[in-house]
N, C-alpha and C positions, 0 to 999 in steps of 0.2 A: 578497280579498287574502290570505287567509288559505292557501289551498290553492298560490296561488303560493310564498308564504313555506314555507311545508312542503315542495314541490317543488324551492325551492333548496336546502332545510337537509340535504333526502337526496342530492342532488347532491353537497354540499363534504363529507360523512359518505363517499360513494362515491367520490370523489376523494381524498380522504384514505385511503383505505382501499388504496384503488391505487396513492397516492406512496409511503408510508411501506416499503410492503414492498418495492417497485419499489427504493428508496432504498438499504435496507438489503441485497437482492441483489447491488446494483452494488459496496457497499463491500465485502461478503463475498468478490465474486470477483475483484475487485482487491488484497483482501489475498491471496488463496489464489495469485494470478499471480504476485506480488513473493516469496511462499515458494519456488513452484516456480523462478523463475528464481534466487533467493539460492541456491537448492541444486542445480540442477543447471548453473549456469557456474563455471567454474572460470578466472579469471584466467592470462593467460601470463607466465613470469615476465620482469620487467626485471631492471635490471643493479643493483648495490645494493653499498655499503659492507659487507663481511663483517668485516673487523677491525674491531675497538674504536676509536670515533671520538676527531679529537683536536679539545681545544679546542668542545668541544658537538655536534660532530658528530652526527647521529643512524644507525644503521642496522638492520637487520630483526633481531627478538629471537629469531628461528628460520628459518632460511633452510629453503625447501621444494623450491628447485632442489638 
């Protein structure tokens, strides 16, 4: 019983050993996706309130059109 119990314990050690990093890849390269797209799209512009709002109005604090 013993060598069974040994035979799992290196198994969940080897599966661990394989999730963890496996885990961590997957976060790393979907942070690394979400940089690259925040930096390379560039939104088109919409249409936007440029004078001073009345009444609470809001609009763009530096217009790039």
């Amino acid at each position: 019983m013993t060598a069974a119990r040994r035979r799992l314990t290196s198994r969940t050690r080897l599966l661990i050993w394989v999730i963890i990093p496996a885990a961590i890849l997957v976060f790393a390269a979907a942070n690394i996706h979400l940089v690259y797209v925040a930096i390379n799209s560039q939104p088109d512009c919409v249409p936007h309130l440029k004078d001073a709002g009345e009444n609470g109005r809001y609009r763009a604090a530096k217009s790039a059109c």
